[in-house]
C-alpha positions as semicolon CSV with decimal commas, in nm:
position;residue;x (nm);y (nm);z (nm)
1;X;7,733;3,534;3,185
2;X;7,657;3,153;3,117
3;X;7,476;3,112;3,407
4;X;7,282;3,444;3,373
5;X;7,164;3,319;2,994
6;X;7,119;2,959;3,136
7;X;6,835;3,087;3,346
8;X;6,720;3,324;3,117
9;X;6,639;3,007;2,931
10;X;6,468;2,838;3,185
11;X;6,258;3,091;3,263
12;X;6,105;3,128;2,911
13;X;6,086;2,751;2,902
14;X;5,874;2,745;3,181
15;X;5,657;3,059;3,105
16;X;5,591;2,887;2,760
17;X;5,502;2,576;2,959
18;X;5,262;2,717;3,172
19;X;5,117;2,921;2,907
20;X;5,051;2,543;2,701
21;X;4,910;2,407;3,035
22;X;4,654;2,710;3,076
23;X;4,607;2,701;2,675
24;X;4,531;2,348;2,740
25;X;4,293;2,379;3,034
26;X;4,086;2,663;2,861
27;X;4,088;2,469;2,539
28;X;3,910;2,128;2,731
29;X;3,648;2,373;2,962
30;X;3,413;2,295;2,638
31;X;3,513;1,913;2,661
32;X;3,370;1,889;2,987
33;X;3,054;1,996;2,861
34;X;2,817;1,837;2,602
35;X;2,518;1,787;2,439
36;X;2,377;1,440;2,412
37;X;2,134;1,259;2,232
38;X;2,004;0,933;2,129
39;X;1,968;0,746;1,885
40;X;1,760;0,396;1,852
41;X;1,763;0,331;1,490
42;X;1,780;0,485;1,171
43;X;1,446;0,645;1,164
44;X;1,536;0,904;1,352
45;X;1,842;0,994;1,183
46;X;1,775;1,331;1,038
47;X;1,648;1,453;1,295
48;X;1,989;1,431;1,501
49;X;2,149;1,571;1,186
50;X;1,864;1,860;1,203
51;X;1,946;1,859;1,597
52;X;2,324;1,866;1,562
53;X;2,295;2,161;1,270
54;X;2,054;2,366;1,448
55;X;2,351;2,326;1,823
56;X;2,612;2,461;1,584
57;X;2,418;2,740;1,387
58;X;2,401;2,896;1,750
59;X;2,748;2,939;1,783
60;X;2,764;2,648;2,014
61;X;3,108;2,445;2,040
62;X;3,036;2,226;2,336
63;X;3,079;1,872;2,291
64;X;2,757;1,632;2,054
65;X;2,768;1,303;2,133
66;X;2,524;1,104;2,005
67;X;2,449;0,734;2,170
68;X;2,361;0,482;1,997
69;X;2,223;0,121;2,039
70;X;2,281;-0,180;1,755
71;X;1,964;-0,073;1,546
72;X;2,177;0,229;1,441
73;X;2,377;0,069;1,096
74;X;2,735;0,160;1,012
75;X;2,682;0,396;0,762
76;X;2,444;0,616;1,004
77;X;2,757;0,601;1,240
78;X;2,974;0,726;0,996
79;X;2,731;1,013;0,878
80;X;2,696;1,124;1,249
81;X;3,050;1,163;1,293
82;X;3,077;1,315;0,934
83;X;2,824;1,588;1,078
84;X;3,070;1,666;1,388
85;X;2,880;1,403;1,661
86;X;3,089;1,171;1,885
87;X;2,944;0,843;1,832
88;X;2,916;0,611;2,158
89;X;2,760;0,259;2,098
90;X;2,549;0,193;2,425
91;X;2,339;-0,139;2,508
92;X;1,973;-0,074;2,553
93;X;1,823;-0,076;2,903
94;X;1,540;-0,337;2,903
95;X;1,148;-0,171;3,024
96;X;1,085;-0,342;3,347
97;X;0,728;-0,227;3,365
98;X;0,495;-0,536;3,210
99;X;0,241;-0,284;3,083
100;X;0,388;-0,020;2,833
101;X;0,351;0,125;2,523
102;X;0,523;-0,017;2,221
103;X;0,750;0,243;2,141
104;X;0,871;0,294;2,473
105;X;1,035;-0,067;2,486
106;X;1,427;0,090;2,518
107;X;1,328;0,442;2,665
108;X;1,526;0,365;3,039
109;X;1,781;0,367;2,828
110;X;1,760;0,778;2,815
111;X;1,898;0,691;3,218
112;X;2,252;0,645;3,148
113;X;2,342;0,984;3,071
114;X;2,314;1,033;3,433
115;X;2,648;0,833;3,383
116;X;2,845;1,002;3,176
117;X;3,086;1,066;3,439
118;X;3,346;1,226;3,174
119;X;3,154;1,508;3,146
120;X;3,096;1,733;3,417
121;X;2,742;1,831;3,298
122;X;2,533;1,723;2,987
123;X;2,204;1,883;2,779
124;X;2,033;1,587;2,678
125;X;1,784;1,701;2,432
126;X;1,547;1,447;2,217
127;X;1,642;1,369;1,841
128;X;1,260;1,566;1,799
129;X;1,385;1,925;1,857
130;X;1,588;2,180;1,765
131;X;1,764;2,466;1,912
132;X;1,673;2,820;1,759
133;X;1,912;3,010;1,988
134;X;2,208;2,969;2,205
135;X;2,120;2,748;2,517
136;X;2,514;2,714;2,644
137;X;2,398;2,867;2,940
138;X;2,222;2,575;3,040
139;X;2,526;2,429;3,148
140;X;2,495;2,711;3,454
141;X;2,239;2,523;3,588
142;X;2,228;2,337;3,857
143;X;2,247;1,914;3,910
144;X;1,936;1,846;3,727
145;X;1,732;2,069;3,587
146;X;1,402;2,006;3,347
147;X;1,079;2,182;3,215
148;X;0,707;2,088;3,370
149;X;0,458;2,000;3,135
150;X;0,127;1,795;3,128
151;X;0,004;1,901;3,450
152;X;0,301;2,010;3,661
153;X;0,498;1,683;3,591
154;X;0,854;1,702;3,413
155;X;0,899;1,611;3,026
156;X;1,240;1,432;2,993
157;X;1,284;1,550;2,661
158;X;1,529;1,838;2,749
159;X;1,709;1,806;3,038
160;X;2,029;1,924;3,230
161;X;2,190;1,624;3,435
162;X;2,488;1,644;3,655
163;X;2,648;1,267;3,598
164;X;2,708;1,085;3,920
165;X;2,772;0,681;3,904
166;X;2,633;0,682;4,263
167;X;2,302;0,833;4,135
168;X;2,303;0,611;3,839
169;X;2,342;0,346;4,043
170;X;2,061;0,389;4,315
171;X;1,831;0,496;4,003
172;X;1,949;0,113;3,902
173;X;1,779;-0,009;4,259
174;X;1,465;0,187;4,221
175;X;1,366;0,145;3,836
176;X;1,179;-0,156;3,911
177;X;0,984;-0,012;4,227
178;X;0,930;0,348;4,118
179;X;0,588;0,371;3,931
180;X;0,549;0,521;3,578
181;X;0,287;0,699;3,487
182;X;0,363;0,728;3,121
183;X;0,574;0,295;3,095
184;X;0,844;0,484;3,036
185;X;1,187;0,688;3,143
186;X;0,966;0,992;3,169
187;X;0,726;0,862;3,452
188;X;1,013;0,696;3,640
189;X;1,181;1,042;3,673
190;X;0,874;1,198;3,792
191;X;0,834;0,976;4,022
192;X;1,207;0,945;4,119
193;X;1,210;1,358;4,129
194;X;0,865;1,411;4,333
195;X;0,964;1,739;4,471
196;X;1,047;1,833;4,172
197;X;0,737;2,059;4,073
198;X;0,840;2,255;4,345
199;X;1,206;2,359;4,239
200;X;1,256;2,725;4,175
201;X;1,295;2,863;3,815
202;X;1,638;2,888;3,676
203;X;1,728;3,192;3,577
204;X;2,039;3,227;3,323
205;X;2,110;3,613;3,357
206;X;2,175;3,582;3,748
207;X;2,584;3,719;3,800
208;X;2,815;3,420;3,981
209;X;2,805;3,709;4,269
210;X;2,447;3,709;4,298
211;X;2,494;3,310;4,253
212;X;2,755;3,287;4,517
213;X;2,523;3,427;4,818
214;X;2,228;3,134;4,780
215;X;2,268;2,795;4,857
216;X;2,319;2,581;4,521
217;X;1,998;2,398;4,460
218;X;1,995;2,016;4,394
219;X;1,730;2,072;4,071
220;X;1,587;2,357;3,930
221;X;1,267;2,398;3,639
222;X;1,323;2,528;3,315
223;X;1,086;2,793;3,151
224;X;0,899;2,716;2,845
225;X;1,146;2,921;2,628
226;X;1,367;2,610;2,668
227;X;1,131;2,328;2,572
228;X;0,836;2,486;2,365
229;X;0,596;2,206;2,294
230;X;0,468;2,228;1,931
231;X;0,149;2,008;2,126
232;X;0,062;2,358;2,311
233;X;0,136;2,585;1,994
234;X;-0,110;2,400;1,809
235;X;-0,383;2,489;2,055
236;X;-0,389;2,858;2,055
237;X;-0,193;2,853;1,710
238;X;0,032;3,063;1,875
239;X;0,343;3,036;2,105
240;X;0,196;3,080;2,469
241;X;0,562;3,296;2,499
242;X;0,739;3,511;2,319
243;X;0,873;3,387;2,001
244;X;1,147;3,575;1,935
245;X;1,280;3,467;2,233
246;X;1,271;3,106;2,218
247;X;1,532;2,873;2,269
248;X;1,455;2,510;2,200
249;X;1,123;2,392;2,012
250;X;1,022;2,042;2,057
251;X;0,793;1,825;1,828
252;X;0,572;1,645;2,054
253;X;0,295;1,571;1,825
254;X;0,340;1,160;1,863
255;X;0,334;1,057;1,496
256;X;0,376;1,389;1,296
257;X;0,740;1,416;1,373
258;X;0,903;1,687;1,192
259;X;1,101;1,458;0,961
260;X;0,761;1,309;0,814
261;X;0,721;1,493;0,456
262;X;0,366;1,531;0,545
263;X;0,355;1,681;0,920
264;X;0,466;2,014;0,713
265;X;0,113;2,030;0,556
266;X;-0,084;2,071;0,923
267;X;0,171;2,166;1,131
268;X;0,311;2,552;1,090
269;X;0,635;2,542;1,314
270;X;0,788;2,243;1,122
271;X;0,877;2,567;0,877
272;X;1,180;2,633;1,128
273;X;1,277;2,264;1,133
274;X;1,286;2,214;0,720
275;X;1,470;2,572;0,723
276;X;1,764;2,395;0,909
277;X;1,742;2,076;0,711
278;X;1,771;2,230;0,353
279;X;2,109;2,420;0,480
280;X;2,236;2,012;0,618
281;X;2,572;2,015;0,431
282;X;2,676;1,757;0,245
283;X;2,945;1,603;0,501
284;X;2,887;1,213;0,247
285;X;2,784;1,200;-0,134
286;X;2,479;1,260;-0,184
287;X;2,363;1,381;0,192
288;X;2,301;1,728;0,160
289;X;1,997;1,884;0,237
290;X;1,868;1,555;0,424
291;X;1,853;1,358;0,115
292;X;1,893;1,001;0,122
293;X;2,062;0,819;-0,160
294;X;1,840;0,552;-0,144
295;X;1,493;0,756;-0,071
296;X;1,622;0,974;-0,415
297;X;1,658;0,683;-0,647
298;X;1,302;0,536;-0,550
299;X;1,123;0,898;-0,550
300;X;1,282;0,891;-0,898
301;X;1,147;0,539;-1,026
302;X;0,811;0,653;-0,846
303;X;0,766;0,960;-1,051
304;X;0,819;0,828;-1,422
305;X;0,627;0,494;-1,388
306;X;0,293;0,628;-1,379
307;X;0,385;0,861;-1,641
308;X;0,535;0,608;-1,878
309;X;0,255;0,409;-1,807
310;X;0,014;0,682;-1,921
311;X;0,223;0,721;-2,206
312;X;0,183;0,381;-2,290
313;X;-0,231;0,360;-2,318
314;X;-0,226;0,667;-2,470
315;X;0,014;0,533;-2,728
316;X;-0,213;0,178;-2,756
317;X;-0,482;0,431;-2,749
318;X;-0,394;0,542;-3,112
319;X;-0,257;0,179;-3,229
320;X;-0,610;0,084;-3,162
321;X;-0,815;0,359;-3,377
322;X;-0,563;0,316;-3,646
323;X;-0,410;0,661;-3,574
324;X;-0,726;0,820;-3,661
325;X;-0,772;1,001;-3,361
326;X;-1,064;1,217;-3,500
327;X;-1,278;0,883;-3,519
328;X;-1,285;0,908;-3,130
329;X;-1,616;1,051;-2,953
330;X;-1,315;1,305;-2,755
331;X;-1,222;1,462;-3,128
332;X;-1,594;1,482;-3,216
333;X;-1,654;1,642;-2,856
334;X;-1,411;1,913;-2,965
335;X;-1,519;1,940;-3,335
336;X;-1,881;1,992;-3,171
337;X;-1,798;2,277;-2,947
338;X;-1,583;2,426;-3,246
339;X;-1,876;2,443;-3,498
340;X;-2,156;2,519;-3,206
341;X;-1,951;2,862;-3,092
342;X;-1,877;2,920;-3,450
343;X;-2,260;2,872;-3,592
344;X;-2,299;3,148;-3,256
345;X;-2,508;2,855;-3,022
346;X;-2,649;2,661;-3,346
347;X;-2,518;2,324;-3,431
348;X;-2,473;2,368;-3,825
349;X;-2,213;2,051;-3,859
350;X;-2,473;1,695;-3,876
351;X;-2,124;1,490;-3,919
352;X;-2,034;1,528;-3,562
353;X;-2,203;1,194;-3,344
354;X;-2,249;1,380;-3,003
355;X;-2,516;1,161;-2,876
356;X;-2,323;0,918;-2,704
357;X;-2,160;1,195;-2,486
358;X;-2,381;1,525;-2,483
359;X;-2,699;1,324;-2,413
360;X;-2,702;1,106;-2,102
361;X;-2,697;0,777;-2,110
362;X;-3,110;0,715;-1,981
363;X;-3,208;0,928;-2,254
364;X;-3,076;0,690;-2,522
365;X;-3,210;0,410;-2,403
366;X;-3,561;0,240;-2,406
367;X;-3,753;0,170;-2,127
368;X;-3,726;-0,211;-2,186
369;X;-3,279;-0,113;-2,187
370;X;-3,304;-0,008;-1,848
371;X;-3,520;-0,294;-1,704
372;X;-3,200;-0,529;-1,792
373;X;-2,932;-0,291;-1,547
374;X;-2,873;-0,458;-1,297
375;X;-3,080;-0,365;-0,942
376;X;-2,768;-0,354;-0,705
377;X;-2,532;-0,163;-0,941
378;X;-2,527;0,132;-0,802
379;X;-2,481;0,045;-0,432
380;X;-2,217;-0,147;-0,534
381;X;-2,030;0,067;-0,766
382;X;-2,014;0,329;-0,448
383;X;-1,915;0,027;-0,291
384;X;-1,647;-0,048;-0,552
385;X;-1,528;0,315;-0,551
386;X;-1,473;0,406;-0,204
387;X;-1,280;0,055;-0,163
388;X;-1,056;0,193;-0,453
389;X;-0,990;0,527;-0,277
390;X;-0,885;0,309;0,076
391;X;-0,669;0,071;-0,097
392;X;-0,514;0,383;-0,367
393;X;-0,424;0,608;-0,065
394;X;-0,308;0,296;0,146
395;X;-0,046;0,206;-0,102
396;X;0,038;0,582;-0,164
397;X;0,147;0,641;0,147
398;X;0,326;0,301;0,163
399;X;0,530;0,318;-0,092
400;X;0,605;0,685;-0,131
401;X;0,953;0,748;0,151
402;X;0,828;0,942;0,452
403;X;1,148;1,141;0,537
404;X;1,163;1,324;0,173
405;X;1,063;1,720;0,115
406;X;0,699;1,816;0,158
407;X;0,611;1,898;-0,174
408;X;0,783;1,613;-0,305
409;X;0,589;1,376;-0,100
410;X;0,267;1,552;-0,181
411;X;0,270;1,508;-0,563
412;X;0,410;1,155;-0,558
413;X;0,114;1,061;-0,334
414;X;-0,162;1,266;-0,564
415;X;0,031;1,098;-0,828
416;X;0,022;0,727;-0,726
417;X;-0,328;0,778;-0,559
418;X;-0,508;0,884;-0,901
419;X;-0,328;0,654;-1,131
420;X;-0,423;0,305;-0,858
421;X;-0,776;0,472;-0,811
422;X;-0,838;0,545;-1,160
423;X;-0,702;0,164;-1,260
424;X;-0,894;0,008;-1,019
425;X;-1,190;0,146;-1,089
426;X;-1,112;0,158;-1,464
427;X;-1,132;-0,178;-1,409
428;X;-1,451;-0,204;-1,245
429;X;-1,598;0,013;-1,507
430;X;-1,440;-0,240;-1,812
431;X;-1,629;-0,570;-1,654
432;X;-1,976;-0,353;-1,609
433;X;-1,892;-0,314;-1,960
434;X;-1,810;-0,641;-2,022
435;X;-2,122;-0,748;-1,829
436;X;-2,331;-0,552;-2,038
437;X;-2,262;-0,697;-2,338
438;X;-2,306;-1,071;-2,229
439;X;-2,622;-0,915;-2,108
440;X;-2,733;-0,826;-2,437
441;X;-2,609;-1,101;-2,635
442;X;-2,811;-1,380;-2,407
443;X;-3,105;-1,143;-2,418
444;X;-3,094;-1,163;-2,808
445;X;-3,385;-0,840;-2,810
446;X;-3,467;-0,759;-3,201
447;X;-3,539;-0,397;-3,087
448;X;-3,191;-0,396;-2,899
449;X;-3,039;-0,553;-3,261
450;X;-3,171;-0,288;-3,457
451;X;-3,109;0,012;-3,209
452;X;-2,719;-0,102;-3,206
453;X;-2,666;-0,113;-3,577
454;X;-2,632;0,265;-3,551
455;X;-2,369;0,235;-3,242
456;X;-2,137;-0,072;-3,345
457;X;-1,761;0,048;-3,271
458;X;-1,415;-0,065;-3,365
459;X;-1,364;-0,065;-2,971
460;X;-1,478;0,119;-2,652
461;X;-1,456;0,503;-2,768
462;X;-1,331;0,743;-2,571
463;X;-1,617;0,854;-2,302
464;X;-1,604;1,244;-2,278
465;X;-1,826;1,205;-1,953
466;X;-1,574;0,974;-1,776
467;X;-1,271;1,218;-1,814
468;X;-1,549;1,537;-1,746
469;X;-1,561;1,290;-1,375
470;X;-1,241;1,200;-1,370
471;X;-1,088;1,542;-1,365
472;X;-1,375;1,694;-1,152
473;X;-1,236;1,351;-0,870
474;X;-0,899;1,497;-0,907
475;X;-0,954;1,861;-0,887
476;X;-1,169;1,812;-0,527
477;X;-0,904;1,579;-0,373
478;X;-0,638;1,840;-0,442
479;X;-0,865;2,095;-0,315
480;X;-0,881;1,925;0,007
481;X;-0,518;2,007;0,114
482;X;-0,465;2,320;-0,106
483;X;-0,740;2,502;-0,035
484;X;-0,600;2,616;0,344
485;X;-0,290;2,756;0,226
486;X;-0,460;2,920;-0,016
487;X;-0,682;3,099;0,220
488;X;-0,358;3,111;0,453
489;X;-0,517;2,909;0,709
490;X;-0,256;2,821;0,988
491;X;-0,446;2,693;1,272
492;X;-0,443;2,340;1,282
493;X;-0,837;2,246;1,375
494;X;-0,918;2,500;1,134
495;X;-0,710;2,318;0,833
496;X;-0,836;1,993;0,931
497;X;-1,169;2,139;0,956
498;X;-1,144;2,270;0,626
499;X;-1,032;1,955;0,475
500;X;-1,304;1,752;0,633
501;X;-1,568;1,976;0,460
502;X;-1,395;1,947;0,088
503;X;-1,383;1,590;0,171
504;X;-1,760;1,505;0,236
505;X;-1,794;1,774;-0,079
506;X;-1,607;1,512;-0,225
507;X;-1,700;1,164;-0,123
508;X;-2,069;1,283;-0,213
509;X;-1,962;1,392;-0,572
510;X;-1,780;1,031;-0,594
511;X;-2,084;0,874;-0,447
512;X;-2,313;0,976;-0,776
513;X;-2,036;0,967;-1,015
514;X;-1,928;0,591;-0,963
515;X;-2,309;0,518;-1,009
516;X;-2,377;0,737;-1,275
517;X;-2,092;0,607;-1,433
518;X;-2,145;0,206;-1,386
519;X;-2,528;0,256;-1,501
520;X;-2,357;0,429;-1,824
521;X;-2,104;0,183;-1,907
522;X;-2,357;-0,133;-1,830
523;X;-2,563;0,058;-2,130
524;X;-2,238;0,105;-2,337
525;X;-2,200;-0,244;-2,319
526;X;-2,555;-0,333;-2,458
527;X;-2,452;-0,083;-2,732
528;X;-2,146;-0,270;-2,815
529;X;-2,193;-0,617;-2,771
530;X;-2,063;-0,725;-3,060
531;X;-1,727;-0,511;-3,079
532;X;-1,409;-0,648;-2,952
533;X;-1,214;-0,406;-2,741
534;X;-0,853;-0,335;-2,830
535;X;-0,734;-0,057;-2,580
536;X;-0,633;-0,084;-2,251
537;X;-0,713;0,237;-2,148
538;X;-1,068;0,217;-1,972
539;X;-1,157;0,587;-2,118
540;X;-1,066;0,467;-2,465
């Protein structure tokens, strides 16, 4: 009876053995497996978050590793594994061809995950694309596997790679014979892979009984549903496949990568990558959704400067009139338009001064006024106006974060673009001004003399005709992204094409507003040539 329950309990031991040992093997089937990407520096950051969020929204629970050289800091590391990637810290292969494009100086790099010989096979996809459906079937395919683009040659930005250290290796001998066509890994696999273009089409749905009776290929292509260039969408403005059966989309447009807030306002299919990014959790303070501590605290101090410095003038504004705001040629421009409708189109009120803003500026003026303007004014107020709009948008899109939501980036730009433009050419406008009235006061004309006794000010009053400019600037230059959504215009050409035609609408309606507007503040200054100006606001 001992002897009977002593084996009884050896067999149960071993049955529950066994049963951890297949538990065990089962359990590390996805272990052998991963995806992989890569990771240079911190730039591309969210978009392995995006990539690693968009793997396990598929249902995916392979392996992510995600290799990284020294650009990538600490706290990047520490986010990646936060998000569920294993980190791996690689050194970067040097580029051995002389002649190559900037950004490609640590691309061979991308050839050491043809030795990651602890995984049995790897999806390497680039840190540019996303996964919109379940691609674990990849891992069916065969030693290397890749999709043809750019005139039947392979694009190395999805791939399937058995590892092997004896392929790695004689890779190693050839990099520095083997030409590229592109300076980079992409070229050298092309032309380490020259039969490639002929490999036969893997096919996923094929049964292991069907896969059984051929011989197993050494590399097989991928079909378009597994690499769908945004570069070829953009063409037709349509996927040349059917959509709803895509698998990976990749963002090949060079410098409109997905993560760039303003790619999103020409490029329709970055929709599907910011739909993934707005769900990132937040796996660190202050991550969620993509944000960036750092980016949030600068959009932030971005936002209320310009607005506390309008505040400001407009506050100096009314320090400088005494707080009599109804002195100013704006507050007669209103009192004027309240009596006109109200006398039904006939000016009954003779208190309100409208001349200096209903009446333009070369019909107050004598002919002997206008002989002392200046004969290069107006070329070089266009001159002074376009330079304004270069150097505005220049430091808009410097200063504003790149990686930040779309319409977040949008209305800091618009913001910071108007308030350097108007400042700088504010500016301008305050030393034609300026100019003006040394003009008149070396000129010393007795007519001038008695035609200003009428005009003398307190200051520069606030110019009615400046804002009416001002706001018609601002309302074309938003109308030159807006208007294509409005009209729902998705095609690319066709929204660029459309903003190239509201631009020249605009650059020619700046073109005769910066003169019209220097010639009228050179004869403001004549006007005022003895009155000392107290507001820094060039409008008042």
């Amino acid at each position: 009876m001992v002897r009977l329950k002593a084996s009884l309990w050896v067999i149960l031991f071993s049955i529950a053995l066994v049963s951890i040992q297949m538990k065990g093997s089962f359990g590390s089937e996805s272990s052998k497996e991963a995806y992989v990407t890569l990771l240079y520096g911190d730039e591309f950051l969210l978009g392995v978050r995006v990539l690693g969020k968009s793997i396990r929204d598929t249902g995916s629970n392979r392996d992510m590793v995600a290799l990284v050289s020294d650009g990538v800091s600490g706290y990047s590391k520490k986010l990646l594994k936060a998000d569920g990637w294993k980190v791996e810290k690689i050194s970067l292969l040097a580029n051995p061809n002389q002649v190559h494009p900037t950004r490609f100086w640590g691309v061979y790099t991308k050839l050491k995950i043809f030795n990651m010989t602890n995984y049995k096979k790897v999806v390497y996809l680039d840190a540019d694309t996303i996964v919109v459906k379940n691609i674990d079937d990849l891992f069916k395919c065969s030693k290397f596997c890749a999709n043809l683009k750019h005139s039947e040659r392979l694009n190395s930005g999805v791939m399937v790679v058995e590892p092997s250290e004896a392929l790695f290796n004689d890779m190693m001998r050839k990099v520095k014979t083997l030409s590229s066509y592109t300076g980079g890994d992409q070229g050298f696999l092309n032309s380490y892979y020259p039969d490639f273009p002929n490999a036969r089409v893997f096919d996923p749905s094929l049964t292991p009984e069907v896969l059984k009776t051929r011989p197993v290929p050494d590399m097989e292509r991928l079909s378009t549903l597994y690499n769908a260039d945004v570069g070829l969408y953009m063409l037709a403005n349509k996927w040349m496949v059917d959509d709803s059966k895509l698998h990976i989309i990749h963002y090949t447009l060079g410098p409109l990568k997905p993560w760039d807030w303003w790619t999103a306002w020409l490029v329709k299919p970055v929709d599907a990558w910011h739909s993934i990014r707005v769900n990132l959790e937040e796996t660190l303070p202050g991550t969620g959704g993509g944000k960036n501590q750092n980016d949030e605290l600068v959009v932030k101090f971005l936002f209320l400067l310009p607005l506390c410095a309008l505040l400001f003038c407009i506050y100096r504004s009314i320090q400088g009139h005494e707080g009599s705001l109804c002195r100013t040629s704006l507050c007669n421009q209103i009192r004027y338009l309240y009596y006109k409708i109200r006398s039904n189109g006939t000016l009954g009120y003779s208190g309100v001064s409208t001349s200096s803003n209903m009446t333009p500026s070369y019909q107050l003026h004598s002919v002997g006024t206008h002989s002392k303007i200046p004969q290069h004014l107006g070329a070089v107020s266009v001159v002074v106006c376009f330079t304004a709009v270069l150097i505005s948008v220049g430091i808009s899109f410097v200063i504003v974060p790149r990686q930040i939501m779309p319409w977040t980036g949008l209305i800091l730009v618009y913001e910071w673009t108007f308030t350097i433009f108007f400042s700088l050419f504010g500016c301008f406008l305050l030393l034609v001004h300026q100019h003006g009235k040394k003009v008149a006061i070396q000129t010393e004309s007795s007519s001038l003399d008695d035609s200003s006794k009428g005009h003398q000010r307190g200051g520069v009053s606030c110019d009615v005709t400046t804002l009416y400019y001002g706001l018609g600037m601002a309302f074309l230059a938003i109308a030159a992204v807006s208007l294509p959504y409005i009209l729902g215009i998705t095609a690319l050409f066709l929204r660029l094409g459309l903003m190239v035609g509201v631009a020249i609408i605009l650059a020619a309606f700046m073109t005769y507003a910066s003169e019209h507007l220097a010639i009228r503040w050179f004869l403001k200054g004549l006007e005022d040539r003895r009155a000392i100006s107290k507001s820094l606001c060039f409008l008042c």
